[in-house]
C-alpha positions in Angstrom: 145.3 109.7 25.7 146.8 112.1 23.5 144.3 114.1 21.0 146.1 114.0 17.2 144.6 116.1 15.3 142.8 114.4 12.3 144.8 116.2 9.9 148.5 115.0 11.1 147.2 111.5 12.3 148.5 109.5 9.1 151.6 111.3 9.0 152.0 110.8 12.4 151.5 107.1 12.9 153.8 106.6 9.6 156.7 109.0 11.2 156.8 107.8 15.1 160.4 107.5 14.8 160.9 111.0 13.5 158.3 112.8 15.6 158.3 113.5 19.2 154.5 114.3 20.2 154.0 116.8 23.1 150.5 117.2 25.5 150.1 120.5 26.5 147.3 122.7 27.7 145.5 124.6 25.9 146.3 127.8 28.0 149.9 127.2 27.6 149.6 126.6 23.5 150.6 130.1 22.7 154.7 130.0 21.7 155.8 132.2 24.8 153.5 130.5 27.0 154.5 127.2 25.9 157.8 128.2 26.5 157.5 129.7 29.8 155.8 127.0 31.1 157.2 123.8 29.7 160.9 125.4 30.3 161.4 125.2 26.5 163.4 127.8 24.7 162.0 130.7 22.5 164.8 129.9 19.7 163.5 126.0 18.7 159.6 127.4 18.2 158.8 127.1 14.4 155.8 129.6 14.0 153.7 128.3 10.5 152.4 131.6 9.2 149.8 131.6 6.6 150.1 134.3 4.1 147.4 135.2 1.4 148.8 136.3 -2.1 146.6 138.6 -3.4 147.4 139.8 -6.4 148.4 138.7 -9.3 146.8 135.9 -8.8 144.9 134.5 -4.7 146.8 131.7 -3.4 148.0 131.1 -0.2 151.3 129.6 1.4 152.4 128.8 4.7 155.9 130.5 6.0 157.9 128.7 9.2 160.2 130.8 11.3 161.3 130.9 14.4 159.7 132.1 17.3 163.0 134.9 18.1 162.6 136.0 14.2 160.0 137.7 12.1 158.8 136.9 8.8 159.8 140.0 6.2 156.2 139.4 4.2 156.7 142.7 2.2 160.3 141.9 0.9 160.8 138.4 1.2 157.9 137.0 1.0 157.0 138.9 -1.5 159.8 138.1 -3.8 159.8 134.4 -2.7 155.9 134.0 -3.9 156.2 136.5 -6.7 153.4 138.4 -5.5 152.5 141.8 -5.7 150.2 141.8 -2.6 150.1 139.9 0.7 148.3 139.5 3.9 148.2 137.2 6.1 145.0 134.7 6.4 142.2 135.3 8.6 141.8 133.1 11.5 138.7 132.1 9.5 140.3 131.6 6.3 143.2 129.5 8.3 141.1 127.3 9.9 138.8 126.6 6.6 142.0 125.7 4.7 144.0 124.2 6.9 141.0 122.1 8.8 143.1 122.8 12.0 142.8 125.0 14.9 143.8 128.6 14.9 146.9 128.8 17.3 148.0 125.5 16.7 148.4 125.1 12.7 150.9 122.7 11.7 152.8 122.6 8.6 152.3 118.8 8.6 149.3 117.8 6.9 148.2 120.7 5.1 146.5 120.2 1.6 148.6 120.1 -1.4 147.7 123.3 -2.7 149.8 125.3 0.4 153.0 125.4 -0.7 155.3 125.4 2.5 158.5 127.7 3.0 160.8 126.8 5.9 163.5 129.5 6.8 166.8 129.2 6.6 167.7 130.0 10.3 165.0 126.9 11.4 167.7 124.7 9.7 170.3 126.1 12.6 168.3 124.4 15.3 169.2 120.4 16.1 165.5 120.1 16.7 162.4 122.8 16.6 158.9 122.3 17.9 155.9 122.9 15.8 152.1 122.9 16.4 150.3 119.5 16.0 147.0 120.9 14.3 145.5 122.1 17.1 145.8 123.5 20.7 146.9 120.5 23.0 149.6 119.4 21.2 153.2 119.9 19.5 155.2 117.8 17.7 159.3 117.9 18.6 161.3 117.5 15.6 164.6 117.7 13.2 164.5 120.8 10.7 165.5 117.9 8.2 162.6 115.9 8.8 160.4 119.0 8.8 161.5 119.7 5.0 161.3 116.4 3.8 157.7 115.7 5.7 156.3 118.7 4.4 158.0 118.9 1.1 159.0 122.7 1.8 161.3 125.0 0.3 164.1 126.6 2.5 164.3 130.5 2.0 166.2 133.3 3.4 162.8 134.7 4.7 163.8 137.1 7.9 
């Protein structure tokens, strides 16, 4: 039997059609591992990427890319938050927010408060794959479904 994460379950008994759920092993939860193993490709990863504003105000959002790209935090992100100062969350500070497992934090069923930003090259892909909440499994799925499931914000964030 499958192991969904507490967090996505909801979401993911409401959305079967929509969502393609993936077992993996733990060892192979890592994007390039994942890929190597399973035979997947690097370019339909979605890496969710929690960011800490700092100043002027402490928030925090969640930024998907793909696994090829790289999130411009200073620039873009930046400008997209209208923040002054960012880091990225501490595996600590991820896994308290998120209640999900560091290396396998979804974008689906995060708390309100995250605000989600998708980039625009995820919405080149027919499908990506994302993390299920934790490290045994992913969830296959439209870029489309991913913004309406998550009610994110597509940016021009690489």
């Amino acid at each position: 039997m499958v192991d969904i994460h507490k967090t996505v379950k909801n979401l993911y008994q409401d959305n079967q059609d929509l969502l393609e759920l993936f077992e993996c092993e733990d060892a192979f939860s890592d994007t390039q591992s994942f890929c190597d193993h399973y035979g997947y490709k690097i370019e339909d990863s979605c890496n969710a990427i929690l960011i800490k504003s700092k100043k002027p105000e402490e928030f925090y959002a969640l930024f998907c890319v793909l696994g090829v790209d790289r999130l411009d935090v200073n620039h873009k992100g930046k400008s997209v938050l209208n923040a002054k100062k960012l880091s990225f969350a501490s595996r600590e500070e991820a896994e308290l927010l998120t209640e999900q497992t560091y290396g396998g934090i979804s974008p689906l069923g995060l708390p309100e408060n995250i605000k989600i930003y998708i980039d625009k090259n995820v919405m080149s892909r027919e499908k990506v794959f994302i993390g299920g909440g934790n490290r045994v499994t992913k969830f296959f799925l439209s870029p489309e479904t991913l913004v309406t499931l998550t009610n994110a914000t597509v940016e021009d964030l690489t």
